[in-house]
ZAMARGU-4260 file (C-alpha; in steps of 0.2 Angstrom, whole numbers, plus 5000, padded with zeros to 4 digits):
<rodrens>
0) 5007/5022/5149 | 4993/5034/5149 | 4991/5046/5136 | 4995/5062/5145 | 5010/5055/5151
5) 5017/5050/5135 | 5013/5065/5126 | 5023/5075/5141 | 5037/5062/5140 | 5039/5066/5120
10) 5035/5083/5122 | 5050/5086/5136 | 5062/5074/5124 | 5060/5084/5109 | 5062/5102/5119
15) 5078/5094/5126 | 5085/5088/5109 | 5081/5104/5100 | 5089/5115/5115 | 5103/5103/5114
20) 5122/5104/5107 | 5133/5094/5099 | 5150/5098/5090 | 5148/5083/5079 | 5134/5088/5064
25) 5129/5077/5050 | 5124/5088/5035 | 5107/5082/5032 | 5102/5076/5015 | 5095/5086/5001
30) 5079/5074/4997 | 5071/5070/5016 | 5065/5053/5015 | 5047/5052/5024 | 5049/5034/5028
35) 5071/5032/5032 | 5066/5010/5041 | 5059/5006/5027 | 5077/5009/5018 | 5088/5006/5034
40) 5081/4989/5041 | 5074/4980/5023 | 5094/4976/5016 | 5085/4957/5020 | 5070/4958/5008
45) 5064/4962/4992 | 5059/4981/4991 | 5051/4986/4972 | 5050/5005/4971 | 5040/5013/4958
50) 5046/5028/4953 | 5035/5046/4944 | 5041/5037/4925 | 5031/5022/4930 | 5016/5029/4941
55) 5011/5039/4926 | 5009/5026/4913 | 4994/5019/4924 | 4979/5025/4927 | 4976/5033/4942
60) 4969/5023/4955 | 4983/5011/4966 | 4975/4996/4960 | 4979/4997/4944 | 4998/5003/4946
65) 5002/4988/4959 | 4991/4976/4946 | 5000/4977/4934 | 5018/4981/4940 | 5019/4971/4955
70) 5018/4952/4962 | 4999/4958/4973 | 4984/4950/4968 | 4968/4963/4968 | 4951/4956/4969
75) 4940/4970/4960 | 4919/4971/4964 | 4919/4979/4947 | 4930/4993/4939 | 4933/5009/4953
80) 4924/4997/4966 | 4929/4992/4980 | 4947/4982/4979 | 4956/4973/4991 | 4971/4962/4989
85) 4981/4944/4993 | 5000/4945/4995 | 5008/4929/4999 | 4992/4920/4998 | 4987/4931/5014
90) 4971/4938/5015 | 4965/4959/5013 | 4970/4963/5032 | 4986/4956/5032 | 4993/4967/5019
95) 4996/4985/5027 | 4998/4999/5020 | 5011/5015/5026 | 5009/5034/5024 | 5023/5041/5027
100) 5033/5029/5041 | 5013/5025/5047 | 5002/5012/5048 | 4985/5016/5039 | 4974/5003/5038
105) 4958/5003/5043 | 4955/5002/5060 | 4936/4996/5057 | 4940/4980/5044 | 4960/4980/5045
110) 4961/4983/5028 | 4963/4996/5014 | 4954/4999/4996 | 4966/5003/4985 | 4950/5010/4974
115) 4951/5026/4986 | 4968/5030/4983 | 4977/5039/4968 | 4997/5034/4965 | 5000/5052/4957
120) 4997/5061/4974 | 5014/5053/4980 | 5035/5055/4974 | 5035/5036/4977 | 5027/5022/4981
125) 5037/5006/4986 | 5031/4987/4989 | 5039/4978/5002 | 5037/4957/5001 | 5037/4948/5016
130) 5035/4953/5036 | 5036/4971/5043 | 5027/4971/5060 | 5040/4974/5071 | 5043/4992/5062
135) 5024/4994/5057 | 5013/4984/5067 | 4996/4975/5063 | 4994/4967/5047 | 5012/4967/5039
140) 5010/4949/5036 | 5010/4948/5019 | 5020/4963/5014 | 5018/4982/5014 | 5017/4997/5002
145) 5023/5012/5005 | 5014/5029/5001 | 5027/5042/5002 | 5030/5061/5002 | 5048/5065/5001
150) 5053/5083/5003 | 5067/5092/4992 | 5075/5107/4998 | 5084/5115/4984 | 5079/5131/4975
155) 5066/5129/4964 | 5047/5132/4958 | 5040/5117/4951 | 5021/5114/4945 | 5013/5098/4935
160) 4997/5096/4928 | 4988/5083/4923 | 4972/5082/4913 | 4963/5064/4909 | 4946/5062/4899
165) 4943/5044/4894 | 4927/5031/4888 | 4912/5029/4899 | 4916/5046/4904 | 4930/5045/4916
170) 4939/5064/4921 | 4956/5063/4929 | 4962/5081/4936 | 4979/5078/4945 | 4988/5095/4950
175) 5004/5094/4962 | 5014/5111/4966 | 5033/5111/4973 | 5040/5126/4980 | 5057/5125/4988
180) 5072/5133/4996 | 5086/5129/5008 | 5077/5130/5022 | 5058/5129/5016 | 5051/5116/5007
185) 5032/5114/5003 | 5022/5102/4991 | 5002/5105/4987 | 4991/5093/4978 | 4973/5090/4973
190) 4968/5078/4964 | 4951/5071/4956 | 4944/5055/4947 | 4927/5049/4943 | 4918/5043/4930
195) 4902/5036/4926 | 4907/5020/4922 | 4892/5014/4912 | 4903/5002/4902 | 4895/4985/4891
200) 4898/4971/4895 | 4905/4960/4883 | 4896/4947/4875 | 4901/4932/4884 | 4890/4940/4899
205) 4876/4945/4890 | 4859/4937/4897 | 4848/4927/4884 | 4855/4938/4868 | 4851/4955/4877
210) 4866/4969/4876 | 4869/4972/4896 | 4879/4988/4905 | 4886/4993/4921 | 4873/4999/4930
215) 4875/5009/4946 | 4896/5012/4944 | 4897/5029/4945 | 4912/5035/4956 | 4920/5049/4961
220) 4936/5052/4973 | 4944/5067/4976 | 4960/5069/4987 | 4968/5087/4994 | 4985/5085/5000
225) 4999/5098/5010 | 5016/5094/5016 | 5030/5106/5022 | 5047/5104/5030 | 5056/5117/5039
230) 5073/5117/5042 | 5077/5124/5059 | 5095/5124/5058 | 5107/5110/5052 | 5102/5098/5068
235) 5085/5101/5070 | 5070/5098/5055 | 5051/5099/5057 | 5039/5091/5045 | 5021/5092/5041
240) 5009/5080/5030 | 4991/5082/5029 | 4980/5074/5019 | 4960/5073/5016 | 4949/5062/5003
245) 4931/5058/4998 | 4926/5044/4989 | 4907/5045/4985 | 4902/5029/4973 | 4887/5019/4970
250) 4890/4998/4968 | 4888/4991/4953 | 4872/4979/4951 | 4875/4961/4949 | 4856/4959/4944
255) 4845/4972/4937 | 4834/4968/4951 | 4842/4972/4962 | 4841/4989/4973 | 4853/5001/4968
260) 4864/5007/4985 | 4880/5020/4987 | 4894/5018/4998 | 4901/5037/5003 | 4919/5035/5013
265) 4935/5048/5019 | 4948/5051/5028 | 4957/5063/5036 | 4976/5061/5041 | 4989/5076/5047
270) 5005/5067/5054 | 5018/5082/5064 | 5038/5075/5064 | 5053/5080/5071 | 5068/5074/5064
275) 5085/5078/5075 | 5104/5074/5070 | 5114/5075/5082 | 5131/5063/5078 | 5128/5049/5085
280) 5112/5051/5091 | 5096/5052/5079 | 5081/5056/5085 | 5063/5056/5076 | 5047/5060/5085
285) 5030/5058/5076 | 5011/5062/5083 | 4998/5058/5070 | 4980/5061/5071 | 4970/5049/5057
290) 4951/5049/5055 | 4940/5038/5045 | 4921/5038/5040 | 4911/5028/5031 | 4893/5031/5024
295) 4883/5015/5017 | 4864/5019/5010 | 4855/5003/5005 | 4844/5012/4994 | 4853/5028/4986
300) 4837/5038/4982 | 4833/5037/5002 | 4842/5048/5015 | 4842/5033/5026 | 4863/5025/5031
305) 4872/5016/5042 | 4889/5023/5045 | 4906/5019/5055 | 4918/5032/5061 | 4937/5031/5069
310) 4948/5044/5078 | 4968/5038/5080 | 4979/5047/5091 | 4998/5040/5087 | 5014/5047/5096
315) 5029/5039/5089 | 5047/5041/5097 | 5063/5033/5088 | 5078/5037/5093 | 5094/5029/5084
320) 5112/5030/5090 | 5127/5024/5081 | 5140/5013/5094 | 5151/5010/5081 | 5154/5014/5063
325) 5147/4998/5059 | 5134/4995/5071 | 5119/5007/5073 | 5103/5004/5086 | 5085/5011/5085
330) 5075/5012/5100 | 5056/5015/5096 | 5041/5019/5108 | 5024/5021/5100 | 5006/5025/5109
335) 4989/5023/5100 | 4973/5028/5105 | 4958/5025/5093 | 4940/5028/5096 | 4927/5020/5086
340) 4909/5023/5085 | 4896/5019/5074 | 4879/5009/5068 | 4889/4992/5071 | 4899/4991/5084
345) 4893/5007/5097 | 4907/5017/5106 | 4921/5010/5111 | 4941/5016/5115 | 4955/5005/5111
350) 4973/5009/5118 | 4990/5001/5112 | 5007/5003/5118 | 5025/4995/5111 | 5041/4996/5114
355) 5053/4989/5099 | 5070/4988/5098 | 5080/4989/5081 | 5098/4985/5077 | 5110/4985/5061
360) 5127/4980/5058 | 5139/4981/5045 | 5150/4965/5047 | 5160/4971/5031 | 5155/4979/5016
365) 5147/4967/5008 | 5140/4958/5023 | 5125/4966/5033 | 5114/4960/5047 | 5099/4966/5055
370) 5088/4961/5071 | 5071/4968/5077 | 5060/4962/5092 | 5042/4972/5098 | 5030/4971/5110
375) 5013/4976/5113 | 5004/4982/5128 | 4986/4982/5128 | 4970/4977/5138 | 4961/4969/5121
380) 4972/4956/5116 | 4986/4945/5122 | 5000/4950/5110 | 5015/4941/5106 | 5033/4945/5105
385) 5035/4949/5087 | 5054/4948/5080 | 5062/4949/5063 | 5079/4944/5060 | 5089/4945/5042
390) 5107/4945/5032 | 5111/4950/5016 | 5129/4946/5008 | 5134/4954/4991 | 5146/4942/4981
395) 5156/4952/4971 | 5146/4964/4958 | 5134/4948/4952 | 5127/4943/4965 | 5117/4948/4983
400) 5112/4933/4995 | 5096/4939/5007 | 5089/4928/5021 | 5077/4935/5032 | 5066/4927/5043
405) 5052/4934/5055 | 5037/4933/5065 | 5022/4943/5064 | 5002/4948/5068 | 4987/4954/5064
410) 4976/4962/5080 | 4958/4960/5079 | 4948/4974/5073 | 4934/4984/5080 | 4921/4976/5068
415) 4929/4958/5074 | 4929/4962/5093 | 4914/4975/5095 | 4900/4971/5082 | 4884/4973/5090
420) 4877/4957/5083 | 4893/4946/5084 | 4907/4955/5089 | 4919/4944/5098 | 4931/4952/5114
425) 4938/4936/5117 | 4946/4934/5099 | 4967/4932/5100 | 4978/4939/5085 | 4981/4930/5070
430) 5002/4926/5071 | 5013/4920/5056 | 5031/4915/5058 | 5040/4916/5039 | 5056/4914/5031
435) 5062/4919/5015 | 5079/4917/5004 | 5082/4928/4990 | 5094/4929/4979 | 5100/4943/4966
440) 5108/4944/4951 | 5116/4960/4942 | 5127/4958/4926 | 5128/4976/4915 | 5110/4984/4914
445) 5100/4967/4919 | 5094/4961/4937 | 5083/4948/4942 | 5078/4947/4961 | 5072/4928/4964
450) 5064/4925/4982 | 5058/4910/4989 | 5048/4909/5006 | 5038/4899/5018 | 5026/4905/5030
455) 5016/4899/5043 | 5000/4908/5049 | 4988/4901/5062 | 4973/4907/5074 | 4967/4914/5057
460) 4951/4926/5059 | 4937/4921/5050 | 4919/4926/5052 | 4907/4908/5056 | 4890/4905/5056
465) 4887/4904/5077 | 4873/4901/5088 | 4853/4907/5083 | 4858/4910/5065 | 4871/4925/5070
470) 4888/4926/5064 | 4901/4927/5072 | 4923/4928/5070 | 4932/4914/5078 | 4951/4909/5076
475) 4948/4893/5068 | 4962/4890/5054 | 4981/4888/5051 | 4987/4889/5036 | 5003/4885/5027
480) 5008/4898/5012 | 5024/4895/5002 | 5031/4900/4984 | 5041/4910/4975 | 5043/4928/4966
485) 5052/4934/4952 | 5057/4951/4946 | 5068/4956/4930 | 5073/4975/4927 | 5082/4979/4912
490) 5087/4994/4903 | 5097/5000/4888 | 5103/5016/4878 | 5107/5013/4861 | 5111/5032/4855
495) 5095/5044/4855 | 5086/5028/4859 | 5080/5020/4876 | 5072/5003/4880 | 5067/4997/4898
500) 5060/4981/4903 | 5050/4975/4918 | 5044/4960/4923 | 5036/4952/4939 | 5030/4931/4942
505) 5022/4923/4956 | 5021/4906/4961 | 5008/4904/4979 | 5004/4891/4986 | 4994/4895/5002
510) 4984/4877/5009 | 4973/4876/5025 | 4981/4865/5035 | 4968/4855/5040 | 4957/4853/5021
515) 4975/4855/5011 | 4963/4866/4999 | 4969/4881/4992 | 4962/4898/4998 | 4948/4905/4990
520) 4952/4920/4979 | 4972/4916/4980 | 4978/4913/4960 | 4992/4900/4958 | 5000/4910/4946
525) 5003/4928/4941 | 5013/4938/4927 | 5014/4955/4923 | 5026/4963/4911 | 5029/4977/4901
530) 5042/4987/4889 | 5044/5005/4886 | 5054/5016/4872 | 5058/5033/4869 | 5069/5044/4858
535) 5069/5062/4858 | 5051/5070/4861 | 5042/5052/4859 | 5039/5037/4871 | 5027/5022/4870
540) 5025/5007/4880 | 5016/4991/4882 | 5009/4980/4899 | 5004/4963/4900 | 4996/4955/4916
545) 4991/4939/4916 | 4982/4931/4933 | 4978/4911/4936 | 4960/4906/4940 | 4956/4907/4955
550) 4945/4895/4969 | 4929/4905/4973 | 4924/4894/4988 | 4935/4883/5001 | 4930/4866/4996
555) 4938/4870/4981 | 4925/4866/4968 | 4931/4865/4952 | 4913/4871/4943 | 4914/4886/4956
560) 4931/4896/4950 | 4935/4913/4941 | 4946/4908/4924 | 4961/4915/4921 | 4963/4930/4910
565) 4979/4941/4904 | 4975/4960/4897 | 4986/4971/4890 | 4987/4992/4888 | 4999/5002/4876
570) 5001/5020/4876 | 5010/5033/4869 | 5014/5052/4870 | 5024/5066/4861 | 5031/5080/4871
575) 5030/5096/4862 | 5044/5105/4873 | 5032/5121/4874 | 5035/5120/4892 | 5048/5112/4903
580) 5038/5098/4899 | 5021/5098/4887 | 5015/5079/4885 | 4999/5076/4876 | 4999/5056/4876
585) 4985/5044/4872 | 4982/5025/4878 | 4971/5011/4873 | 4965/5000/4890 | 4962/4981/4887
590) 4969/4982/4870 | 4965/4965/4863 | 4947/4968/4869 | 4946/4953/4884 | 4932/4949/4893
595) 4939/4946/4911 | 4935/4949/4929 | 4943/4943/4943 | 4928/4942/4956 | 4911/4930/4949
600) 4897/4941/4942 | 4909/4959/4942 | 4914/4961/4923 | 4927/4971/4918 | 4926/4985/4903
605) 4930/4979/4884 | 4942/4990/4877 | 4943/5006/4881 | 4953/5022/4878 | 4960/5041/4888
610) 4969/5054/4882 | 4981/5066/4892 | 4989/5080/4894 | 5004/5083/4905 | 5012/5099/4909
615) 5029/5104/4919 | 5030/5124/4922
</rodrens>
């Protein structure tokens, strides 16, 4: 389907559905959830949702939220560098991230650095284990996480501030405004970090007794953010999110030889959505437009850059119906069109369609089931019909049966099909079929979630050396990836007095099938933890996260290997109740002073320290 023609086809549903009448009205909601599948079709998996309490006892890039309160493993290039992640053993491309209900990852490397985005400029952020490409496409292998904007409409006026100054000069400035009726509901953002992160490194990476520092770490990020809903009457709602970011950062030096460079990258995303309730019938309608950039300058002090730039076009139609009580069906078309251009791989356009199908079924009400199957249509790749299948049975108030099982894929990217020294048009995606069992345990103010899965990913991507010296990426590997995840929730008041307790593990094994080695960068083992008090006007906590050793290399040389290491933070903050809310709070980073990294030759800071100030007026 051309692009004109799905634009008309959406454009003459939505005038239809708004014009249209129906006796049978569902109220809607109070809070509008930005992302409604990943609540209706997930009943089979294991969904972790960080909440506001949680978000803001981290610092504020994603990496060090989802580090240290989630199974993901992040390999840093240094502190605010670039940071990608492993989840389920998978590689940085198979973990996708969603904005809103979409799919964000890069459309030049497949990926996301979670360096470039801050967890405060969202209500919630959400990490989902296992597959999700029948609802989100490309790269939910892995798992997903979930970046999202709910809109409240209520009466009320609502700002926050945050102010951060910490060591090596680090500035947070995070300000979000709420301003809400019935009818109107509006949320703006802005929000900036940087820092010149000249940190020293700790003596256990000093060369030949001399005192070394971070040298060319300076970063900056700065994001501004606008969503509104309108509430056209009580069938019809439109919604707007808009966001733009810069993130302007040297990279650190391994060697003080070598030449200093800067890596300037943005984006620019504005999603439109319609949402209709109608009784039965449900329908949602989303265009997006999404822009990327990126700016690399070998030597900083030269004007001199290569850059790469992409333009996405994404109309999405989903329209659920309810055919009984118990049994509700989502039909989804989605159209994308992304031009890519840049010192790499030229000009070219890429256009996807899919067509996905989506049911749910309440057998009783304890036992729920749920089916997906998709398919893509495209002229690049030879796609394969993606499904997703999963139960969930509730036995009494103790405990929750989930199986789920699924395939998915990863597409190729325009760096993997259209590099101009390399690029390969002939590459097929990488597929992974998975299933997972997971089981969950509630007694009083306790719950454990225990998940075990088995995945199987083949035609993997990987980028080999090809003829006259020039690399090139070929499917060449299947592997196997299989383990388990563990997450322990507990909370308790005892009077004035409130204790929480988290706690996530991870067991991954993930082998290439031919070598049986373990992949590179892909830790064994992984713990984080952490405790939190409060009583009256005062709250403290304390993290913990400790990560395996990793394999730096695929023979799996034992001399060639990042050690283990566990950090920890505490904090703590007194609310002087001048305001609605007046927290001044105040956190020591790397408390027992660890020398760690978790990429060779990228050492992390020693301890380090921030105080805060947070206002609600």
């Amino acid at each position: 389907m051309t692009l004109k023609r799905l634009f008309a086809f959406c454009l003459f549903v939505m005038c239809q559905i708004i014009s249209a009448q129906n006796d049978s009205i569902t109220s809607l909601k109070e809070v509008l959830v930005s992302d409604k599948n990943l609540k209706s079709y997930s009943v089979s998996q294991s969904v972790l949702k960080l909440n506001d309490s949680v978000i803001s006892k981290n610092e504020a890039l994603l990496t060090d939220l989802l580090n240290f309160n989630s199974t993901i493993y992040f390999k840093e290039y240094g502190r605010g560098m670039l940071s990608t992640v492993a989840f389920r053993g998978t590689t940085s491309s198979q973990t996708a991230v969603i904005w809103n209900g979409i799919n964000i990852n890069s459309q030049m490397n497949g990926s996301t650095d979670f360096n470039t985005i801050s967890g405060s400029d969202y209500n919630s952020i959400s990490v989902k284990a296992g597959g999700g490409s029948v609802i989100y496409g490309s790269g939910a292998v892995g798992g997903t996480v979930h970046l999202n904007n709910d809109l409240l409409f209520s009466n009320r006026f609502e700002n926050n501030l945050r102010l951060d100054y910490g060591s090596f000069n680090t500035i947070g400035v995070n300000y979000k405004t709420s301003i809400s009726n019935k009818k109107w509901s509006a949320q703006i953002g802005l929000s900036k970090n940087s820092s010149t992160n000249d940190y020293k490194y700790l003596n256990q990476y000093n060369w030949k007794g001399e005192q070394r520092w971070n040298q060319n770490g300076q970063y900056d990020v700065i994001t501004l953010s606008a969503n509104a809903g309108y509430k056209i009457n009580a069938k019809n709602i439109l919604k707007l999110y808009t966001q733009s970011s810069n993130t302007d950062r040297n990279t650190s030096l391994v060697s003080e030889s070598e030449m200093k460079s800067k890596y300037v990258n943005g984006f620019n995303r504005n999603l439109l959505e319609y949402d209709g309730n109608f009784g039965k019938f449900t329908p949602n309608l989303k265009t997006a437009y999404i822009f990327e950039n990126y700016q690399y300058y070998a030597d900083n002090s030269s004007n001199i850059y290569t850059y790469g730039k992409t333009e996405s076009f994404i109309t999405k139609a989903d329209v659920g119906y309810q055919v009984f009580k118990s049994l509700q069906v989502n039909g989804i078309l989605d159209y994308n069109r992304t031009k890519g251009y840049g010192s790499g791989f030229g000009d070219n356009v890429r256009e996807i369609s899919s067509v996905a199908l989506l049911i749910k079924q309440d057998a009783s009400a304890n036992w729920k089931n749920e089916f997906g199957v998709r398919k893509e249509f495209t002229d690049n790749y030879k796609s394969p019909l993606l499904f997703s299948v999963g139960s969930s049975y509730q036995f009494g108030k103790l405990y929750n049966l989930k199986l789920n099982a699924s395939r998915n894929f990863r597409i190729p990217t325009f760096n993997d099909l259209y590099w101009e020294e390399g690029g390969n048009p002939d590459l097929k995606p990488e597929s992974s079929y998975q299933a997972e069992i997971g089981n969950v345990f509630t007694f009083h103010s306790f719950n454990i979630t225990q998940t075990f899965y088995y995945m199987k990913i083949k035609d993997l991507l990987r980028w080999v050396p090809g003829t006259n010296g020039i690399w090139m990426p070929q499917n060449t590997d299947k592997v196997n990836s299989y383990g388990a995840e563990t997450l322990l929730g507990w909370k308790k008041s005892f009077g004035k007095n409130n204790v929480t307790a988290n706690a996530t593990y991870a067991y991954t094994v993930s082998e290439n099938v031919e070598t049986k080695k373990q992949l590179f960068f892909v830790p064994f083992n992984k713990v984080t933890a952490s405790v939190a008090y409060s009583r009256k006007n005062v709250s403290a906590y304390y993290q913990f996260l400790y990560n395996g050793f990793v394999y730096t290399q695929s023979d799996n040389d034992p001399e060639k290997i990042v050690d283990s290491y566990n950090v920890s933070n505490i904090g703590i903050d007194y609310d002087f109740k001048l305001l609605p809310s007046f927290k001044v709070g105040f956190q020591v980073l790397n408390l027992w002073n660890t020398f760690y990294q978790s990429l060779e030759y990228r050492p992390m800071p020693g301890r380090n320290f921030n105080l805060y100030l947070n206002l609600k007026f």
